[in-house]
DONU-523475 format. One record per residue: x, y, z of N, C-alpha, C, CB in turn; residue in three letters. Coordinates in steps of 0.001 Angstrom, whole numbers, plus 500000, padded with zeros to 6 digits. Glycine has a CB too. Example, Ala and Ser with C-alpha at 12.3 -4.5 7.8 and 13.67 -1.06 7.14 Angstrom:
BEGIN
513190494310507800512300495500507800513200496700507800511308495527509046Ala/512850497750507080513670498940507140512900500030507870514084499402505725Ser/
END
This chain:
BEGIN
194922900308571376195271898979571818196208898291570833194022898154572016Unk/196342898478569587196785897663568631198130898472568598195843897504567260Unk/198421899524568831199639900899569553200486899745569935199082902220571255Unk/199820899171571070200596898554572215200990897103571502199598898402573765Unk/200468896045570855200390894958570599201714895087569005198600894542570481Unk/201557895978568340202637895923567337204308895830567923202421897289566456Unk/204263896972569218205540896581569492205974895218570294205997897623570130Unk/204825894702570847205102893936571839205179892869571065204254893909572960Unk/205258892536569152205226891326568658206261891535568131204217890834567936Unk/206778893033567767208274893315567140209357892771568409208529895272566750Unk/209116893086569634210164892506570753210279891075570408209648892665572411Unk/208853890485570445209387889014570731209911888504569352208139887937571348Unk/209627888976568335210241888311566976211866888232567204209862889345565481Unk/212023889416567902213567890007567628214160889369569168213695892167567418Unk/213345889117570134214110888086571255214126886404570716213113888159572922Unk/213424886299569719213158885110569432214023884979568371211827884814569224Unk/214816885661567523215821885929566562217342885402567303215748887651566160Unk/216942886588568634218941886399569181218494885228569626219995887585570665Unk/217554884292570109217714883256571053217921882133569969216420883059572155Unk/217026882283569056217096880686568569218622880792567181214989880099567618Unk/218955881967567030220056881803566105221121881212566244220438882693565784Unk/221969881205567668222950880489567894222512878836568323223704881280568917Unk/221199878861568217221304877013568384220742876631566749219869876125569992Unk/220173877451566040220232877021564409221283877018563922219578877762563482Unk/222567877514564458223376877961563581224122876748563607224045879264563836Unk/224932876296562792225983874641563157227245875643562971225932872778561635Unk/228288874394564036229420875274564284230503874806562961230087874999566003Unk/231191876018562850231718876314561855233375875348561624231721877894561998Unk/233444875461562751234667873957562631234495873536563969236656874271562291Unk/233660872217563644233914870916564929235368870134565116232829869539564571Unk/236014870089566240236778869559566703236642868406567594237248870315567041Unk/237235866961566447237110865647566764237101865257568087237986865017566209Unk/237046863992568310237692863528569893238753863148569524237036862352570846Unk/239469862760568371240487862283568076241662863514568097240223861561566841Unk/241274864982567883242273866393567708242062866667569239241667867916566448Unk/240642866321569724240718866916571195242227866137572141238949866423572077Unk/242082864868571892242969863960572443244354864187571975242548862635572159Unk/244606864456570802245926864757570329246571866018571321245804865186568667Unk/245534866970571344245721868531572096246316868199573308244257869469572445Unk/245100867341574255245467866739575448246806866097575240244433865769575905Unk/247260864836574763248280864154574717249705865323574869248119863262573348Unk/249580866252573902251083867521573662250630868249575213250932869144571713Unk/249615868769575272249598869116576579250317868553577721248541869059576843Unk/250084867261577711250777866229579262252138866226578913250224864273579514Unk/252551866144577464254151866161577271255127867538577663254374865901575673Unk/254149868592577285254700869942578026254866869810578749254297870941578230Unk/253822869291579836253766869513581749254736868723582274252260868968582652Unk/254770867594581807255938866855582333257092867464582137256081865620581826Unk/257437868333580411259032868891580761258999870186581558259960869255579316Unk/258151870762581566257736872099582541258298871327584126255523872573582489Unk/257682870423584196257939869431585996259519869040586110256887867438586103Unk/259964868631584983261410868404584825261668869405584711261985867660583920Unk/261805870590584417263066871596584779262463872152585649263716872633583751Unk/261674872329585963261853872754587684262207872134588777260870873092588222Unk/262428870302588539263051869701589288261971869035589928263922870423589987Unk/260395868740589773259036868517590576259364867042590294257358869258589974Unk/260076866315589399259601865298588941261262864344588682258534865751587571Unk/261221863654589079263234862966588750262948862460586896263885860620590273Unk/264501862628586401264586862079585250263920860772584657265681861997585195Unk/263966859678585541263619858140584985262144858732585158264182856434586018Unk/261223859263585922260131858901586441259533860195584987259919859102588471Unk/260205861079584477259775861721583374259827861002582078260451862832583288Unk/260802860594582258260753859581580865259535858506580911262284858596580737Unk/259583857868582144258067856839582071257057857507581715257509856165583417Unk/257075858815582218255685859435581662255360860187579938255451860673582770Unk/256336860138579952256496860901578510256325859432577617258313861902578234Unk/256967858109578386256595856757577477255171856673577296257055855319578163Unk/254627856391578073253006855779578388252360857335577723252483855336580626Unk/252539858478577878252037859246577241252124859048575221252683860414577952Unk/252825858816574983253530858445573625252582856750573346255723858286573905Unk/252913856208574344251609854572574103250655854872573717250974853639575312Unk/249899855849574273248337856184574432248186857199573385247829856793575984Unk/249034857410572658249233858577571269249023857910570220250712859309570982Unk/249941856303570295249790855190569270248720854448569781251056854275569041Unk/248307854413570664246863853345570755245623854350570002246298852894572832Unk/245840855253570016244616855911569674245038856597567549244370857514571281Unk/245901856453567704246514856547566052246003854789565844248842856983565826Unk/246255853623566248245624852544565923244756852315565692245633851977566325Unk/243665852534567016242444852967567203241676853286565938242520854023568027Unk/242239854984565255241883855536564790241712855326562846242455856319565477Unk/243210854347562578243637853912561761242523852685561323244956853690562122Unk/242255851658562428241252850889562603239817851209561769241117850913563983Unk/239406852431562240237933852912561751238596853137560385237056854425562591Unk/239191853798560217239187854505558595239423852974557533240943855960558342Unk/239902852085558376239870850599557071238307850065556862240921848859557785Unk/
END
């Protein structure tokens, strides 16, 4: 009986190893909301010139977007500038 019970405590140690290691573990580089948003922001500036040369999007109406994209780059550099004083 005790045959049977040694392995069956070696399984669970060792299911209980892979399971709880990746939520003990802390991640090794966290990425801000402030880098997430930066990522996003270059992202929308690509897509818009990606939309402009394929012609999806007219000149004035790319530039507005590439403006207000660029606003919301400095509101959040303000924003951000804000906390660190």
């Amino acid at each position: 009986m005790i045959g049977l019970w040694i392995p069956i405590g070696a399984l669970t140690v060792a299911v209980l190893v892979l399971v709880l290691t990746p939520l003990l573990r802390r991640r090794a580089t966290e990425v801000g909301r402030n880098d997430y948003d930066l990522a996003v922001f270059k992202d929308q500036l690509a897509e818009v010139d990606r939309a402009l040369g394929r012609g999806l999007v007219p000149a004035e109406q790319a530039d507005a977007r590439r403006t207000e994209i660029r606003r919301r780059n400095l509101a959040l550099a303000d924003a951000e500038a804000a906390v660190r004083k």
